[in-house]
C-alpha positions in Angstrom: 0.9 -2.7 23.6 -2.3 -3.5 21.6 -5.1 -4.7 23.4 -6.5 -7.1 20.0 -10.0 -7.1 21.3 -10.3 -3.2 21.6 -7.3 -1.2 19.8 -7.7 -3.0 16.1 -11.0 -1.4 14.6 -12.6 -1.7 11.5 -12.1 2.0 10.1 -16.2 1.6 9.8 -16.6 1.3 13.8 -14.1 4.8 14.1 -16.8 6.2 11.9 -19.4 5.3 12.6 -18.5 5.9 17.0 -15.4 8.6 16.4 -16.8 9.9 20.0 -16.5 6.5 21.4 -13.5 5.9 20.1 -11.9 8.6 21.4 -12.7 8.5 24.5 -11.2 5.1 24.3 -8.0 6.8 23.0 -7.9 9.3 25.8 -8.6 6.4 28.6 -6.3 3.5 27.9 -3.3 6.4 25.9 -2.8 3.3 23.4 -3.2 4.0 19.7 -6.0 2.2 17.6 -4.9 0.4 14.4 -8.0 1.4 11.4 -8.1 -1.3 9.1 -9.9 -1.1 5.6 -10.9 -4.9 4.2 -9.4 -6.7 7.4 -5.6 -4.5 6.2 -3.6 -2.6 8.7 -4.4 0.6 7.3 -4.1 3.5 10.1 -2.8 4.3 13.7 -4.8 6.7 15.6 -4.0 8.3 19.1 -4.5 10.8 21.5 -2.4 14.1 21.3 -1.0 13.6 24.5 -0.2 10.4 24.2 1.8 11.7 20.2 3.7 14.4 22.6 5.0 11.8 24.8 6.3 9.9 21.4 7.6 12.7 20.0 9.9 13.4 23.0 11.0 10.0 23.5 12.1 10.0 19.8 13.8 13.2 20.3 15.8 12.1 23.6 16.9 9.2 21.4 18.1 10.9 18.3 20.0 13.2 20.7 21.7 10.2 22.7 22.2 8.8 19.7 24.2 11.9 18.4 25.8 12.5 21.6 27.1 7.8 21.4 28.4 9.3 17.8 30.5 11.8 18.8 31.8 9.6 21.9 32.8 6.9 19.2 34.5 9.3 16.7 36.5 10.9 19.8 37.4 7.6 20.3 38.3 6.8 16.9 40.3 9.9 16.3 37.9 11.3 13.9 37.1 14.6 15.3 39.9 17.8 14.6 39.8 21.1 16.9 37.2 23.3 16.5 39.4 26.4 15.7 40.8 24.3 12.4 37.7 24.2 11.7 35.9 27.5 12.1 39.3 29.2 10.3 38.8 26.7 7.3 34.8 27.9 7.3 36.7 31.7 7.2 39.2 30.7 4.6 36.3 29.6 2.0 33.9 31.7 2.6 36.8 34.8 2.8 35.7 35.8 6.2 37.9 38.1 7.6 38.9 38.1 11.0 
């Protein structure tokens, strides 16, 4: 969560102490907010902190795949697999 009194900059004050800032970034792993005439303008963060986002948005897409496939089981939406591979065959004239 944002810390209002040190993660929403001016994008002047990222500038002006980009070292400063960093370092910031690296300590507390929250992401700055840049903002350009008092407007939300930018998120900033350390890499490490990105990587960790990145793989929490990655385990969700695939739970979310894997609660997609649960529900069309359920649903009766799913056919075999060997239907389908010998209609992939049948239009692209693979033989077997």
């Amino acid at each position: 969560m944002f810390d209002i009194t040190r993660d929403i900059q001016p994008l002047t004050y990222f500038r002006r102490k980009s070292a400063e800032a960093v370092k910031h970034l690296k300590t507390t792993r929250r992401p700055m907010l840049l903002t350009i005439n008092g407007k939300a303008e930018v998120v900033v963060q350390d890499a490490a902190s990105y990587q960790r986002l990145l793989d929490v948005a990655a385990q969700a897409d695939a739970r979310e795949g894997i609660r997609q496939g649960l529900e069309d089981v359920a649903h009766r939406r799913t056919r075999p697999a060997s239907e389908v591979f010998s209609e992939i065959r049948r239009k692209q004239r693979i033989p077997r």
